[in-house]
N, C-alpha and C positions, 0 to 999 in steps of 0.2 A: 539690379535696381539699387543706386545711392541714397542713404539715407544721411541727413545731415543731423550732427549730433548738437541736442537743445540743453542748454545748462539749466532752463525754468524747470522743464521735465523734468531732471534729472533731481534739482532740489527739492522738487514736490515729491518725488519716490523716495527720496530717502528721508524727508521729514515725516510720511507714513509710515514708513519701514522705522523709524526709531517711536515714535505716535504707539506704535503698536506694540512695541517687545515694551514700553514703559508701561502700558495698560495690561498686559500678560505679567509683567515682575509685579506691577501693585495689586494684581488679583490676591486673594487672602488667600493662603494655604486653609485646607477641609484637613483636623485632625481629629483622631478616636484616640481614646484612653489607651489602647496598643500603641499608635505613632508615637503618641506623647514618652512613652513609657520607653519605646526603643528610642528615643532621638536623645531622650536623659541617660540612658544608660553610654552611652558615645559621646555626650558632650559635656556632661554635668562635671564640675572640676573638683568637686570632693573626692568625685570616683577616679578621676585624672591623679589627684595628688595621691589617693589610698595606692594607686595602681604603683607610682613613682616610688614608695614606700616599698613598693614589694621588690621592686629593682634593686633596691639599695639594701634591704636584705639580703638577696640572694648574690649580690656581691661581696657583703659581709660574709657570710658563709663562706663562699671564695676563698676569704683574705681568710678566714679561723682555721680555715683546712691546711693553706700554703706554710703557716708555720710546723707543722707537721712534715712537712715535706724536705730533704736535703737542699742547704742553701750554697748555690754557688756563686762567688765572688770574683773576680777577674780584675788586676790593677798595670799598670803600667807607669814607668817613673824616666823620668828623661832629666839630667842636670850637666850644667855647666859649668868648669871652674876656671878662670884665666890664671892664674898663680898659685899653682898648685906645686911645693917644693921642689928640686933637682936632688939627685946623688949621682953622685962619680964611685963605679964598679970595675976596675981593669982599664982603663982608658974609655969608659963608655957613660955617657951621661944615662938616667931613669929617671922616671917621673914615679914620685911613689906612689900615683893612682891618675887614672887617667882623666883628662880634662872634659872628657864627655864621660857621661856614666849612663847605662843603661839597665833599666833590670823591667822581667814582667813578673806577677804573682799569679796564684790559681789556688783559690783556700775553697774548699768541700768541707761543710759544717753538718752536721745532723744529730738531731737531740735523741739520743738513748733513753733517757729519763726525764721527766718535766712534768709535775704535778698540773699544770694550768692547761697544760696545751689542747687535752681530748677535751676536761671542762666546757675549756673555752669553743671547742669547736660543739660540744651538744648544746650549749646557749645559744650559737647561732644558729643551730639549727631549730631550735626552739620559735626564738625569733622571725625565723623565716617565715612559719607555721603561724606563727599569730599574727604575720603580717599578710599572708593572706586571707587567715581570718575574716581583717581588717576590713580587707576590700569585699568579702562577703558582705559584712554587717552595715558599710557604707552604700552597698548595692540595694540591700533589703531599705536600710533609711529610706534610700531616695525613692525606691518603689512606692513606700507608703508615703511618702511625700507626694509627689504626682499625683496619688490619686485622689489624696485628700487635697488637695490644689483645685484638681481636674471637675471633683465633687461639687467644689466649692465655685466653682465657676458656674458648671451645670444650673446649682441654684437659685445663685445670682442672675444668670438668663429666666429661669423660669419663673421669678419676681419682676423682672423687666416683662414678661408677657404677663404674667397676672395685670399688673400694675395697667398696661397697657391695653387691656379688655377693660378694666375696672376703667378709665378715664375716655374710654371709647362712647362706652354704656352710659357716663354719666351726660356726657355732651349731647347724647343719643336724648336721656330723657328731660335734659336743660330745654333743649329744642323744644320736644313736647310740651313739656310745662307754660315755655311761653306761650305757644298757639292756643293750648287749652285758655291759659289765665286772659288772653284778648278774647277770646269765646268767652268768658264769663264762668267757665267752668272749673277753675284754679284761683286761688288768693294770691297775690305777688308774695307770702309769707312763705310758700309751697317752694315756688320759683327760686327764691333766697334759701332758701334750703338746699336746692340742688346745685346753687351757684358757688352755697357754702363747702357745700362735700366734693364739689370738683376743684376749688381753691385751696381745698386739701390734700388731695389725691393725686396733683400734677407735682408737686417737690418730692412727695413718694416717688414717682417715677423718676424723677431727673435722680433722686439717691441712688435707686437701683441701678441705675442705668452707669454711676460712678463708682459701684459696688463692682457691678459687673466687669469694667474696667481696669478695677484694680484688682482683683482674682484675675483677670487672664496676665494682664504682666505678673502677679505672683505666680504663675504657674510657668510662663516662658524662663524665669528669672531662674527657676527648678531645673527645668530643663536645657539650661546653657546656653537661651538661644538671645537673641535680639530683644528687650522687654519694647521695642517699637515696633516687632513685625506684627503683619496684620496676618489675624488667624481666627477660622470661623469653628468652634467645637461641636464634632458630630459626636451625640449621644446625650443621654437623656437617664435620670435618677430613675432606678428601680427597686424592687424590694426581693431579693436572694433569700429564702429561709435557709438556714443551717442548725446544723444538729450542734447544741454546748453542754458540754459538761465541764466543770470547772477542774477537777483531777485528773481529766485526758489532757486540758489543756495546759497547765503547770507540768507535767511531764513532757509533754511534747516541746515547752519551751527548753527545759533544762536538753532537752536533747537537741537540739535542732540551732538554740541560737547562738549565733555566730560569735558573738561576743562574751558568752560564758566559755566557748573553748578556748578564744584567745585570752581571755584573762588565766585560763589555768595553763596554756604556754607560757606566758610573762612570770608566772610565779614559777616553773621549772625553770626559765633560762633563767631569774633572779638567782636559785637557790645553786645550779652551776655557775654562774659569775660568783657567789660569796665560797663556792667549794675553788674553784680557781683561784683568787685571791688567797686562800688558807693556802696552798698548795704553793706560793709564793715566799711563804716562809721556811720552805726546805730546799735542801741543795736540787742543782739541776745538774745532768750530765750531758755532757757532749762527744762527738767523736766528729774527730777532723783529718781533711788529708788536703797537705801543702806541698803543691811545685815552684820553688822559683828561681827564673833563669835572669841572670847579668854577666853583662863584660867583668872583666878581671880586674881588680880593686888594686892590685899589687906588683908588684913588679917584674918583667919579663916582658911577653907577649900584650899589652895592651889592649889588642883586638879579639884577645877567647871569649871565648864565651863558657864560663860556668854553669852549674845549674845542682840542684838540691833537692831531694824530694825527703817529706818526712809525713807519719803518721803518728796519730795520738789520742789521747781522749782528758777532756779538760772537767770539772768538776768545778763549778761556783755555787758558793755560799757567801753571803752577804750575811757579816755580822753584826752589823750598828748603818742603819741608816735613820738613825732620828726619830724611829715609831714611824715611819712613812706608810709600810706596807702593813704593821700591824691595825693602823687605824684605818686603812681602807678597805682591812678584811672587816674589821668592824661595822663599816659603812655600809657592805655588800651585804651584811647579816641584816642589818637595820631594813635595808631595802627590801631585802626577802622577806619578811617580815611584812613589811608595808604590803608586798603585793600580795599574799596570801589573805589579808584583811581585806585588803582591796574586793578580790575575787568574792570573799563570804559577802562583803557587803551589797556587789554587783548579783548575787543570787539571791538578796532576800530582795530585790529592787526588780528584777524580771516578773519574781512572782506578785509581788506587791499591784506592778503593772498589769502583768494578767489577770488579777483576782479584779481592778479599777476597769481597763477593759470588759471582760467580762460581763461585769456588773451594768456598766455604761450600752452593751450589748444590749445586755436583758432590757432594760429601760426605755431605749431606742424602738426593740420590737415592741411592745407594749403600745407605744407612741404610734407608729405605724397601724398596729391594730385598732385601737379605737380612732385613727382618721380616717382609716380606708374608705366607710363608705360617709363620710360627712361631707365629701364631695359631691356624691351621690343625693344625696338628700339637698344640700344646700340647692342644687341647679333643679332638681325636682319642684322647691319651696319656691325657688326663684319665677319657675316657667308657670308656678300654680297662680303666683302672686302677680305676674305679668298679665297673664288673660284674664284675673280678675279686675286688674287696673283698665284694662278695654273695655272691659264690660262696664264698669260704673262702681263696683262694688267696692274696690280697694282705692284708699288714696294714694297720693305720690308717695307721702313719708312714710307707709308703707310698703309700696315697693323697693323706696328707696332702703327699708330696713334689708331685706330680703335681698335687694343687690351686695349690700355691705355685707352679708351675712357671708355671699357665697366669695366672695373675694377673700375673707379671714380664715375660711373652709379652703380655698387653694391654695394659701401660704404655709397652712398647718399642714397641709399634707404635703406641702414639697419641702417645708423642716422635716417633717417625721423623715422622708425617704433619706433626703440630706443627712441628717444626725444617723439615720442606721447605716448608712453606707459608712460614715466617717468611722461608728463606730466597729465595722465589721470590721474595716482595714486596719484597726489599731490593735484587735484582738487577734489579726494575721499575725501582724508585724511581732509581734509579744510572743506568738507562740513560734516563732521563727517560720512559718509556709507560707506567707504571703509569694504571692503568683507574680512574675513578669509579666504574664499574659496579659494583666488587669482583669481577669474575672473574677 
């Protein structure tokens, strides 16, 4: 059976077939504080460049080692002379060197003695060390970055839902009020009341709603990705208790974070760079061995080939170079220096942070505790206050209190959750164990 081929069909297929991979690409990605957390850890460009850093370390190390290592040199010379003198010897003309000249070299160097050289090579390896560090301490940032994004996002949505009950509820009782007030049973004063508190309650929403907005792009912007891709956040503020005490936790920072050991690499490889410079103002030794082969310069045979081998050992000392190395040993001193300050100051700054953390912890809990159940209660007053308003016994501006009431009751409790998560994670990050995981 022949079937003849339809180009309408064919366009309609493949206008669905693209119809639909366009509605599949603009589906939102579903992330959890895990996804989030690994997709930063792979995309985020602080931790790109920290990583870059370590590369360029561990090349440096490389290069500090290779001077350590015997240097070989390889040369080759080729020249040309067109008028290069005669002599007459016996009846026979010479040229007293020949008009091509050929020579190759082969020089083997290697330092017997050299104050800078091991220096320099345990600086780099210093360096190397604290440039992994590095990339620890930029991994931990962005962890507690993310989550405190991720946090903040969370409660940005769960102000868009309050907001969005609160302005559901009011419209709910606007309704009512009119019907009641054409019954006879409401003052238009009641009604203006409720027309009042929903003319205020709907720019709350449109905030949160632009709050909420700008937390997800701060948190895509964390995690390296597109601040326009569309992304729905699976997960919801909770309350984790945890055991604090403030001297496990100052201990556990000076051990754990990342950034007080790299500060005391930088002050060892500082104080080998200023011991290397010092070490520049003594002789260095060397031992060499030199082959070099050329045609014959001189007269006879033009086309030999010569050759010379010689071994040695060379001794430099530099006596006057203008204070150059003297003041850059001085420099390297200056520097060491600096970083060793540096490092006491980054330690009284850790704990300053933990002791702020901490503190901010304790606070947070507190806040959490006395909200827990005012949610509770408020939706209790609320449903008490509601079938009192059916019954006859409550007025509108009383329910309408008792609505308000429970709506400031579920803001306060989704700050509390909000501020103790943010502050759990800062009191991670401080003590160096903050989780990949996100829990």
């Amino acid at each position: 059976m022949n079937r003849r081929f339809n180009p309408s069909l064919a366009l309609v297929g493949v206008t669905l077939l693209l119809a639909a991979q366009s509605a599949l690409a603009a589906e939102p990605s579903l992330l959890t504080l895990e996804e989030c957390l690994r997709i930063a850890l792979e995309s985020n460009t602080k931790i790109s460049i920290a990583r870059q850093e370590l590369l360029k370390a561990r090349h440096g190390r490389h290069e500090a080692f290779g001077v350590a290592l015997p240097d070989l040199d390889l040369s080759a010379d080729y020249k040309q002379e067109l008028r290069n003198p005669e002599v007459e010897f016996f009846g026979e003309t010479f040229k007293l060197k020949p008009d091509e000249m050929y020579s190759m070299n082969a020089r083997l160097n290697q330092y017997l003695y050299s104050g800078s050289v091991m220096p320099a090579y345990r600086a780099a390896n210093h360096m190397l060390a604290k440039a992994g560090l590095n990339v620890a301490a930029q991994i931990n940032n962005i962890i507690a970055d993310v989550r405190i994004k991720f946090y903040e996002a969370l409660y940005a949505r769960e102000l868009v839902k309050v907001n969005e009950e609160s302005v559901k509820q009011l419209k709910s009782h606007l309704a009512d009020s009119k019907k009641r007030e054409k019954a006879g049973l409401n003052t238009p004063y009641d009604t203006l009341r409720f027309e009042t508190r929903l003319a205020e309650a709907e720019p709350s929403l449109i905030q949160a709603k632009n709050n909420l907005a700008h937390a997800v792009v701060g948190l895509l912007d964390v995690m390296g990705l597109d601040p326009l891709s569309e992304v729905v956040l699976d997960g919801k503020l909770s309350y984790v208790p945890v055991a604090r005490d403030l001297q496990d936790a100052i201990a556990k920072a000076r051990e754990n974070r990342p950034e007080l050991k790299a500060s005391t690499e930088w002050t060892l490889a500082s104080e080998e760079a200023a011991r290397a410079a010092r070490s520049e103002l003594y002789p260095s030794l060397k031992a060499f061995v030199n082959y070099n082969l050329a045609n014959s310069p001189g007269l006879g045979d033009q086309t030999a080939w010569t050759d010379d081998f010689s071994v040695g050992i060379v001794m430099e000392f530099n006596l006057f170079d203008g204070a150059e190395r003297s003041s850059r040993t001085k420099r390297k001193i200056v520097e060491s220096n600096i970083a060793r300050l540096q490092g006491e100051s980054l330690a009284r700054q850790v704990i300053i942070e933990v002791k702020t953390s901490f503190d901010e912890l304790a606070r947070a809990d507190e806040f959490v505790q006395s909200q827990s159940k005012s949610v509770d209660y408020a939706q209790e007053s609320y449903r008490i206050a509601k079938v009192s308003h059916d019954a006859g016994v409550l007025t509108q501006l009383e329910l309408l209190d008792a609505q308000l009431a429970l709506t400031r009751a579920k803001i306060n409790f989704s700050k509390s959750l909000y501020e103790y998560s943010v502050a759990r994670t800062r009191l991670e990050h401080a003590m160096g164990v903050i989780d990949e995981s996100g829990k």
